[in-house]
C-alpha positions in Angstrom: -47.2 2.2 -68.9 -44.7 5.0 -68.0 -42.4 6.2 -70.4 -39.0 7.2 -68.7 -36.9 9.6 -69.9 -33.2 10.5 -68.5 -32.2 14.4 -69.3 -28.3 14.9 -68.8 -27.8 19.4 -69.1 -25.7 21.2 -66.8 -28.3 23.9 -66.8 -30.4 24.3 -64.4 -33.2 26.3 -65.7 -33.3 23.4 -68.7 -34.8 21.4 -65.9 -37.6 23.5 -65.2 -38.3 24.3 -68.9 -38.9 20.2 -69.8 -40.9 20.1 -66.5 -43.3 22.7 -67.5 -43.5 21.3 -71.3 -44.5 17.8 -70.6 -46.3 18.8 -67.0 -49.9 17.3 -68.5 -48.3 14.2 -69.7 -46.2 14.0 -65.9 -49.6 14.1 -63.9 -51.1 11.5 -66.1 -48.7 9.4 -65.4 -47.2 8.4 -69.3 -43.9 10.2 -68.6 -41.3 10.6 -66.3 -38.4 12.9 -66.4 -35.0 11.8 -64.4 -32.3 14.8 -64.4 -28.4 14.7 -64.0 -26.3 17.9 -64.8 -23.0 15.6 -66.0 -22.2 12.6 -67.2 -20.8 10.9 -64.3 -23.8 11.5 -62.5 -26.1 10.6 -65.3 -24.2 6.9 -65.6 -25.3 6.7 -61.5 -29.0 7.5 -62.4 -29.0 4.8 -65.5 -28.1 2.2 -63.4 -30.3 3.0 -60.5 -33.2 3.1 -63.5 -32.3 -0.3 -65.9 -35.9 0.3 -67.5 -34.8 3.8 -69.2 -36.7 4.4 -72.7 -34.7 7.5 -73.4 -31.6 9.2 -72.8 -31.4 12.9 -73.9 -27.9 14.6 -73.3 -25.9 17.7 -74.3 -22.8 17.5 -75.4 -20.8 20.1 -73.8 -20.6 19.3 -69.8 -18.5 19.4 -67.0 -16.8 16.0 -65.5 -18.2 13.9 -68.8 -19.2 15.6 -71.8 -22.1 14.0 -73.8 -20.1 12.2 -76.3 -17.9 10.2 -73.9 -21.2 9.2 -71.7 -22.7 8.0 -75.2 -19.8 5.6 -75.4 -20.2 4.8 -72.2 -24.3 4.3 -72.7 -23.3 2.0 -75.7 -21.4 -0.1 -74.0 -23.8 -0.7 -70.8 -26.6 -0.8 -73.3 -26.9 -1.0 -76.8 -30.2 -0.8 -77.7 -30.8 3.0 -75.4 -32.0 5.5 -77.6 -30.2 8.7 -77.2 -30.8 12.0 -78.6 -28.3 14.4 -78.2 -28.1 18.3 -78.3 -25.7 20.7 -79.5 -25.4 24.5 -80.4 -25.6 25.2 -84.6 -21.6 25.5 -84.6 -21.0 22.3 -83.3 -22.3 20.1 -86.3 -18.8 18.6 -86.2 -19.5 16.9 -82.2 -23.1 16.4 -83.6 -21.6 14.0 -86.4 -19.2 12.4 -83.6 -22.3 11.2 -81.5 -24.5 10.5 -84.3 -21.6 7.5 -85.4 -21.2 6.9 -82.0 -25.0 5.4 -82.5 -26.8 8.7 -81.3 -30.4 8.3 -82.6 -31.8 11.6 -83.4 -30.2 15.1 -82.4 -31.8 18.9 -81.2 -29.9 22.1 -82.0 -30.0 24.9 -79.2 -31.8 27.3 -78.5 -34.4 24.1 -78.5 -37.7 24.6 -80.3 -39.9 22.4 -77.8 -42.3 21.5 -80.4 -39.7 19.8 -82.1 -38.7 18.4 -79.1 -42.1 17.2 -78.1 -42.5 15.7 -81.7 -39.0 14.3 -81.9 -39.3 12.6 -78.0 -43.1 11.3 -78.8 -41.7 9.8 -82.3 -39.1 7.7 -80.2 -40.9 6.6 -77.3 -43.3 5.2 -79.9 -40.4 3.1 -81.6 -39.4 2.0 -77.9 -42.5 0.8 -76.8 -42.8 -1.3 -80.5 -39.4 -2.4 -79.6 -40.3 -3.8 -76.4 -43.8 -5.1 -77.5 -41.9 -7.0 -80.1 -39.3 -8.2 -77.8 -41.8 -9.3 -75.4 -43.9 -11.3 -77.6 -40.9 -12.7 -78.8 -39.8 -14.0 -75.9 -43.0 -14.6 -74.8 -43.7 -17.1 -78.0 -40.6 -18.4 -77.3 -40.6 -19.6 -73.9 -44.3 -20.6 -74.4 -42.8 -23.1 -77.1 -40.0 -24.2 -75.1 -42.8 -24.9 -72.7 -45.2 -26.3 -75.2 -42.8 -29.0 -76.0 -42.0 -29.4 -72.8 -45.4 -30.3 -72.0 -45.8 -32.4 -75.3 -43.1 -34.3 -74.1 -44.4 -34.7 -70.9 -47.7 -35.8 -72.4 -46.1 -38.7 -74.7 -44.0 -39.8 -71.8 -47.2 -39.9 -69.4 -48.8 -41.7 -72.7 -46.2 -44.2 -73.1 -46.3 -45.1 -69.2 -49.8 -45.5 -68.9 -49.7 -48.1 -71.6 -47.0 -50.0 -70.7 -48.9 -50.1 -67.0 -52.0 -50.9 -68.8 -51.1 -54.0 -70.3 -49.9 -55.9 -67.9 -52.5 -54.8 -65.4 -55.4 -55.8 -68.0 -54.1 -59.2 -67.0 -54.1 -58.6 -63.7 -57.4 -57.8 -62.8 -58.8 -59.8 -65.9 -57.8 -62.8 -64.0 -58.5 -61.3 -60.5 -62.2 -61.9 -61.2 -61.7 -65.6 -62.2 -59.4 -65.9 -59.3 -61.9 -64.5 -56.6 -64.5 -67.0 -58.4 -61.7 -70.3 -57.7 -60.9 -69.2 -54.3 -64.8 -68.5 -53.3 -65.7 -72.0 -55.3 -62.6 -74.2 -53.5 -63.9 -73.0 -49.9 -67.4 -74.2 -50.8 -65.8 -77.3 -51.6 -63.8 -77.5 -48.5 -66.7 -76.8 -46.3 -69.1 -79.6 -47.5 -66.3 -81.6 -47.5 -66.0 -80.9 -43.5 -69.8 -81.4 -43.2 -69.4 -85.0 -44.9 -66.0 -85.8 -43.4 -66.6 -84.1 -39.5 -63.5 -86.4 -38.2 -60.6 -85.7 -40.0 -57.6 -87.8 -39.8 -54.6 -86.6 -37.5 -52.4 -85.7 -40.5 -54.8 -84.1 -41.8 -55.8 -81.8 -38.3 -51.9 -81.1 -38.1 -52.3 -79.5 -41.4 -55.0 -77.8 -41.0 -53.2 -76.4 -37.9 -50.0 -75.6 -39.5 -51.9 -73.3 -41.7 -54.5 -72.0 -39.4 -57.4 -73.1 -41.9 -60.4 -71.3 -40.2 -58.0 -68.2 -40.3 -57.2 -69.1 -43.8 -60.9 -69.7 -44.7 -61.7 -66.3 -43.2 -59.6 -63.9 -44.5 -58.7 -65.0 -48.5 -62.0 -63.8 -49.3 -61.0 -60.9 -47.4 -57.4 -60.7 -49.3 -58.7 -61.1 -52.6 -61.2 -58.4 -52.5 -58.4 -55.8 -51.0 -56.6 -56.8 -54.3 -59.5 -56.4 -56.4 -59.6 -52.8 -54.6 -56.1 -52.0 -55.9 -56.4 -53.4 -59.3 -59.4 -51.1 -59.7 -57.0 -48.2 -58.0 -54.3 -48.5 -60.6 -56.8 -49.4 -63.5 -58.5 -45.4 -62.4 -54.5 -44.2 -62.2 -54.0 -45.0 -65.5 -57.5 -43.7 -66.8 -55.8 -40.5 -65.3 -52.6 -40.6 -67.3 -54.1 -40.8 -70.5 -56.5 -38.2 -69.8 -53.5 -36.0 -68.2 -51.7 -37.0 -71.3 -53.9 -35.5 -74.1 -51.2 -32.1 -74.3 -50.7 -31.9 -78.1 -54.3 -32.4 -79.2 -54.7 -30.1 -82.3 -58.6 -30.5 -82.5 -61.0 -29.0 -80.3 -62.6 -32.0 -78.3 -65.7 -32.4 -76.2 -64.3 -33.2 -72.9 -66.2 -33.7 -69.1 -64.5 -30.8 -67.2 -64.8 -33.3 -64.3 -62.8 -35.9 -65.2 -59.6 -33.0 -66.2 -60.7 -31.6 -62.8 -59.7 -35.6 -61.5 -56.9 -36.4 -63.6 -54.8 -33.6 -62.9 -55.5 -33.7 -58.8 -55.1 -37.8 -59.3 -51.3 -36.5 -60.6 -50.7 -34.1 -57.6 -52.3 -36.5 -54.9 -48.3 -36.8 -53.6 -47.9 -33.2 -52.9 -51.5 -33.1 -50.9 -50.6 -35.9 -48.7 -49.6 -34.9 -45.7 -45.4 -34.3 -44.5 -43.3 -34.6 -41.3 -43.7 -30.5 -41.8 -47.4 -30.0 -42.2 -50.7 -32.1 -42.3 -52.7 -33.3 -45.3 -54.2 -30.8 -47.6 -57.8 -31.6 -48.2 -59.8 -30.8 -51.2 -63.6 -30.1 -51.0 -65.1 -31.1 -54.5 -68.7 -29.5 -55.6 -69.5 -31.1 -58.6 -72.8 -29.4 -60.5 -73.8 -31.9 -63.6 -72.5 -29.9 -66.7 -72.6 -30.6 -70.3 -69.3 -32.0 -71.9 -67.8 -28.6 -73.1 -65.6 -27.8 -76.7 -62.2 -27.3 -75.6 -58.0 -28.3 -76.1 -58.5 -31.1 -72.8 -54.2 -31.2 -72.4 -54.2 -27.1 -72.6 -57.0 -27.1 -70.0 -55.4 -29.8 -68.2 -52.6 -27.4 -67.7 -54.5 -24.7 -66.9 -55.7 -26.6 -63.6 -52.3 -28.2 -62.8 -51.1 -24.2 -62.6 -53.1 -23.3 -60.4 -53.7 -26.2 -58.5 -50.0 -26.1 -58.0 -49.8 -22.4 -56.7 -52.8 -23.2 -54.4 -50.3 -26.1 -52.8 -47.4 -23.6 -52.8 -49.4 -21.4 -51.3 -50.8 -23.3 -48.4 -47.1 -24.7 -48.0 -46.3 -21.1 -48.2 -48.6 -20.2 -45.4 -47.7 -23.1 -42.9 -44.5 -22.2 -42.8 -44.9 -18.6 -41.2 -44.9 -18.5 -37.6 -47.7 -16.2 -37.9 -49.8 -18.2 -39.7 -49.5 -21.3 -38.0 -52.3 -20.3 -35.7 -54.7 -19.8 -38.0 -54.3 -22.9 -38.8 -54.6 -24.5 -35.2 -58.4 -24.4 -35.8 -58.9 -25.0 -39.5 -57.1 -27.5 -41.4 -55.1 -26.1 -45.0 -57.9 -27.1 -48.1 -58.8 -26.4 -51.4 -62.2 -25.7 -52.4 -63.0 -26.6 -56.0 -66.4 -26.6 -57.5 -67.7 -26.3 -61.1 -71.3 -24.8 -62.1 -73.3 -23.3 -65.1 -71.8 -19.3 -65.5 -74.2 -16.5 -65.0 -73.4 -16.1 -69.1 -75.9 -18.5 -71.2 -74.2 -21.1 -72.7 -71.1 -21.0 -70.3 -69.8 -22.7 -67.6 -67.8 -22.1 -64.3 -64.8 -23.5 -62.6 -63.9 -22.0 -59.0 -60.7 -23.0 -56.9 -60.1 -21.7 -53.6 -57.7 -22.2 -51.1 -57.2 -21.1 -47.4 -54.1 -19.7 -47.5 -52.6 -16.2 -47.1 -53.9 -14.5 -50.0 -51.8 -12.3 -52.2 -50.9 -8.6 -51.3 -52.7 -5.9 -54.0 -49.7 -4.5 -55.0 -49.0 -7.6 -56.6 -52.7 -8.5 -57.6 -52.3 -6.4 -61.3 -49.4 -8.2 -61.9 -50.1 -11.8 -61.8 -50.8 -12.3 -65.3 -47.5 -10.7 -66.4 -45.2 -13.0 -68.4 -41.9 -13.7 -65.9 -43.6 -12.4 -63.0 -43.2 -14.6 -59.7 -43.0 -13.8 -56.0 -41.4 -17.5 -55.8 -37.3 -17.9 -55.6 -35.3 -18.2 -57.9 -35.3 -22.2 -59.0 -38.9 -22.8 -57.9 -41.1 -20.8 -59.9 -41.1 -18.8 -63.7 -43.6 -16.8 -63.6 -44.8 -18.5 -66.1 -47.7 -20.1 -64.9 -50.5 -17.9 -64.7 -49.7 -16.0 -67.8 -50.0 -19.2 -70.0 -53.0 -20.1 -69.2 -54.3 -16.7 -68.8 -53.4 -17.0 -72.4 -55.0 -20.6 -73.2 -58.5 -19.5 -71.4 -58.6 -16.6 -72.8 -57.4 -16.7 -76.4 -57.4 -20.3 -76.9 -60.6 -21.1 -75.5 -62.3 -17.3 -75.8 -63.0 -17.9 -71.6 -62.1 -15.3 -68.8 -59.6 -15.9 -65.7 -60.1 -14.2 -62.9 -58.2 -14.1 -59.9 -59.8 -13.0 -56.2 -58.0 -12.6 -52.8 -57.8 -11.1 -49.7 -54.8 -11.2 -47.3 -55.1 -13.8 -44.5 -58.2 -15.8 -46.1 -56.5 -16.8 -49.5 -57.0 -16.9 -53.1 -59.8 -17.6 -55.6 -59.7 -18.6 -59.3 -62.4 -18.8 -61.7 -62.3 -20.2 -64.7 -65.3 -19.2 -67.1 -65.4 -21.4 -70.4 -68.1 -21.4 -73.2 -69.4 -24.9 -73.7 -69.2 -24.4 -77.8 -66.1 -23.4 -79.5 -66.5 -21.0 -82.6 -66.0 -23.3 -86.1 -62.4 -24.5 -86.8 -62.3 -22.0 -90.0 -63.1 -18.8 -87.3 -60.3 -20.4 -85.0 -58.2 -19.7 -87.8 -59.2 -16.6 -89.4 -58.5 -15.4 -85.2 -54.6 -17.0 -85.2 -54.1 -15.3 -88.9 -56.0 -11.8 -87.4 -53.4 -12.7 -84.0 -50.2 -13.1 -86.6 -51.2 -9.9 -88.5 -51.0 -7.8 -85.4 -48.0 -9.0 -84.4 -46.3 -8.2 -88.2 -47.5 -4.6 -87.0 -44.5 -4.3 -84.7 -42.6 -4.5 -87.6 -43.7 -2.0 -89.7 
């Protein structure tokens, strides 16, 4: 990434010289110069540029000298590092600014070796600062989350059980009640054979409750509630799959049924609205192996995405432009899951027909807080987690594919055996060391 450095002289030829000095590194792109010739205009260029890494100001200048814009840097931003340059007889200012929290200083006439060395030293401390403060807020978010999902898994648990019990009943005894029902109207229809007259209360009854009617459609009734007790019983086999979040073990898991667990959870959002029609999902189901994997991690995995896809296609029938497209195609998702061109893996594809994703923002998607959503609906959170869960959890690649006006395509590429639980470990205690790095 580009380093950017804000240079605050009052000379103009200073400008050139720092051009000409760091011209290789400018063309490759790892640094770039911003240039104010006071203070008052440097404070303008800081807070048109909030990702400064470095701030490098003289101290004598016209309109704000550099001592009062270091206050002033301070107290927009603590953490800017600032070096600051002075002639050899002002060692007196020099002092000022370095306990006004200057970071390093430069004495004129400038030795632009020592500059090069002094500027490369503390854009290397930068970037460990903000590789450290991103990880850390990373991790942190990704626990909040983690226990958020946790949560959400134990809670998902907890309902699913307290469904499942009384519905064991329920279609325990369904059976035995479809067996009554079919055996009673057996018996009521020899008993018309034997008894063809019946008396006149009887017929009145018989009437009253439309009997042939009656006889007709309970075998009907009870097999529509045989239907739904076999509908919720497969609901709650979803939930407890869907609710497997906090497993600590790697577990051998059919990718299918994670696949129908987690769109069993979002069938609401696919159904269609007063706004738009049904989303329909086209499953291609190879016969795989049971892979090794965290089944709640992966399970979150798919809801992420499975949830953007939606977004997306809700996204896309709300733009007048769009709508036409979708005149002649209804809004789907494609998912399908087959053995990866890599031995020993497999392969999990979802696709939606939506608007795609422009390319500017293709490189990005993976970035932790990234989101093209507004502000309430989305993080940008998604995609880097489980970027992070296939790829260093599960030792998988995510790759994302799109083109504007045809939509977006995930795949998912897992290995179907996970390395031993003592190499997992030696990987999070390799993972921990690097991050200790930042420290040193």
């Amino acid at each position: 990434m580009v380093s950017k450095v804000l240079v605050v002289d009052d000379e103009p030829a200073f400008e050139s010289l720092i051009c000409r000095k760091f011209r290789k590194r400018i063309r490759q792109g790892e640094l770039a110069f911003i240039f104010a010739a006071n203070g008052n205009e440097a404070l303008e260029k800081v807070r048109e540029n909030t990702d400064l890494d470095l701030v490098l100001t003289d101290i004598n200048m016209p309109q704000m000298d550099g001592l009062t814009l270091l206050k002033e840097l301070n107290r927009l931003n603590p953490t800017f590092k600032t070096i600051v340059i002075s002639a050899y007889g002002d060692m007196k200012n020099i002092r000022k600014a370095m306990n006004e929290g200057a970071f390093d200083f430069l004495t004129k006439p400038i030795n632009l070796n020592d500059l090069e060395v002094t500027v490369e030293k503390i854009l290397k401390d930068v970037k460990k600062s903000k590789e450290l403060e991103r990880r850390l807020a990373l991790s942190q978010v990704q626990l909040i989350q983690s226990e958020k999902m946790s949560g959400l898994g134990q809670m998902v648990a907890g309902v699913a059980h307290e469904i499942n019990n009384p519905m064991s009943f329920m279609s325990g005894n369904i059976v035995h009640a479809e067996e009554y029902a079919r055996d009673l109207i057996e018996l009521v229809k020899i008993f018309q054979e034997e008894c063809s007259q019946p008396s006149e209360r009887l017929q009145e009854k018989m009437d009253e409750i439309e009997f042939d009617f009656l006889i007709e459609d309970l075998p009907k009734l009870m097999q529509s509630m045989k239907i739904g007790s076999d509908r919720i019983v497969e609901i709650v086999r979803s939930l407890r799959c869907f609710s497997r979040l906090d497993e600590a073990k790697f577990r051998k898991v059919d990718i299918r049924d994670n696949i129908d667990s987690t769109l069993m959870i979002l069938r609401n959002r696919l159904k269609a609205k007063s706004d738009r029609p049904e989303i329909e999902i086209v499953q291609d189901y190879s016969e795989l192996p049971c892979i090794d994997c965290y089944s709640g991690q992966i399970n979150q995995v798919l809801m992420n995405i499975l949830s953007n896809a939606i977004d997306a296609l809700e996204d896309a029938l709300g733009m007048k432009e769009e709508r036409d497209r979708f005149m002649n195609q209804s809004p789907k998702i494609w998912i399908q899951t087959q053995f990866s061109q890599k031995p020993d893996w497999i392969s999990i594809r979802l696709k939606d027909n939506g608007s795609g994703i422009p390319e500017e923002n293709m490189t990005k998607l993976f970035d932790p807080f990234f989101t093209t959503k507004p502000i309430g609906k989305g993080t940008g959170l998604g995609l880097s987690i489980s970027y992070e869960i296939v790829t260093e959890k599960h030792g998988g690649q995510l790759q994302i594919f799109s083109e504007l006006g045809k939509g977006t395509e995930f795949a998912i590429e897992l290995p179907i055996h996970q390395q031993s639980e003592e190499n997992a470990i030696a990987a999070v205690k390799e993972e921990k060391s690097a991050i200790q790095e930042l420290y040193v």
